[in-house]
C-alpha positions, 0 to 999 in steps of 0.5 A: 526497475523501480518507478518514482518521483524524481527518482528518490529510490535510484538515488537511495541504491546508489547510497546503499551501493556505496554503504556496502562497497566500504563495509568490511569484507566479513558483513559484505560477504554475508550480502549475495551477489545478486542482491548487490548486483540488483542495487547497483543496476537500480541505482542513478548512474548520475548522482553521486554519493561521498560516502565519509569514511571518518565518520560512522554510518550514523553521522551520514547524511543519508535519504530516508529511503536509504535508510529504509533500504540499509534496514531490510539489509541489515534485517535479511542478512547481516543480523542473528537468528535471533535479531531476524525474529525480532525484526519478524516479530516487530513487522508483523506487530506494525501490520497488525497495527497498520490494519487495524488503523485502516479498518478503523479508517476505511469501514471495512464492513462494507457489505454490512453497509450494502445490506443496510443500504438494500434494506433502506431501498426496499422499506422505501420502494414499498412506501412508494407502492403505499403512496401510488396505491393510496392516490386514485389513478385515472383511466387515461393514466392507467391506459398509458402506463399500458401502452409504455410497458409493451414498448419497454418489452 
C-alpha cells in the first residue's frame, strides 16, 4: 500500500472510489475489476467522502491527489485511442521538460566536474613538490621522514 503523510493518498482512493461507484455502468465497466479492487482496498476505511449527485464532477470539491489519480483513470481506460496518445505524447513533453529543469538544476555533468577537479588536485600537488624541492632540507629532517616511511610500510 501506498505510505504518506497523514494519509492524503488513502483519502484520495476512497474519493476516487466513490467517483466510480456513481459513474454510469458503460465508463465503469471500461475500469477492470482488479484496478477498482486495488482502489477500494487502498482506500481509508475512516474517512469519508459525499459524492453530490446534483452537481457534475467539476463542481466536487475534491483533494488534488484525486484529481491526479481521476486523470490516469481517465488517461488509461475511459478515453479514445486517439485521446491516449495524446495524454502519451503530453507525459512525454512534461518528462522531457521536467529533465531539462533538472539538468539545469543539478549539474548534471558531474564527471566533467570530477576531472576538472582531479586536474586541480594534480597542478596543485606539483606546486607543492615545487615548494619542498625549492626549500633546503636539513639531514636531521631527511632522516625522519625516513624513518616514518618504513613504519608506515
Amino acid at each position: 500500500m501506498v505510505q504518506e503523510k497523514n494519509g492524503v493518498y488513502s483519502k484520495a482512493f476512497v474519493e476516487l472510489n466513490e467517483i466510480i461507484n456513481n459513474m454510469n455502468e458503460n465508463l465503469k465497466n471500461k475500469i477492470p475489476d482488479k484496478t477498482i479492487k486495488a482502489i477500494k482496498l487502498a482506500g481509508n476505511k475512516n474517512y469519508k467522502f459525499n459524492y453530490d449527485k446534483s452537481k457534475s464532477l467539476n463542481e466536487q470539491t475534491l483533494l488534488p491527489e484525486t484529481k491526479s489519480l481521476l486523470s490516469v483513470i481517465y488517461s488509461d481506460y475511459l478515453c479514445s485511442p486517439e485521446e491516449r496518445k495524446k495524454w502519451q505524447e503530453y507525459d512525454r513533453f512534461e518528462m522531457q521538460k521536467q529533465d531539462e529543469l533538472k539538468a539545469k538544476r543539478y549539474n548534471s555533468n558531474v564527471f566533467e566536474n570530477l576531472k576538472n577537479t582531479k586536474n586541480i588536485i594534480d597542478i596543485s600537488s606539483e606546486k607543492d613538490l615545487q615548494v619542498v624541492n625549492d626549500k633546503k632540507i636539513s639531514l636531521w629532517v631527511k632522516i625522519k621522514q625516513f624513518i616514518r616511511r618504513l613504519f608506515k610500510k
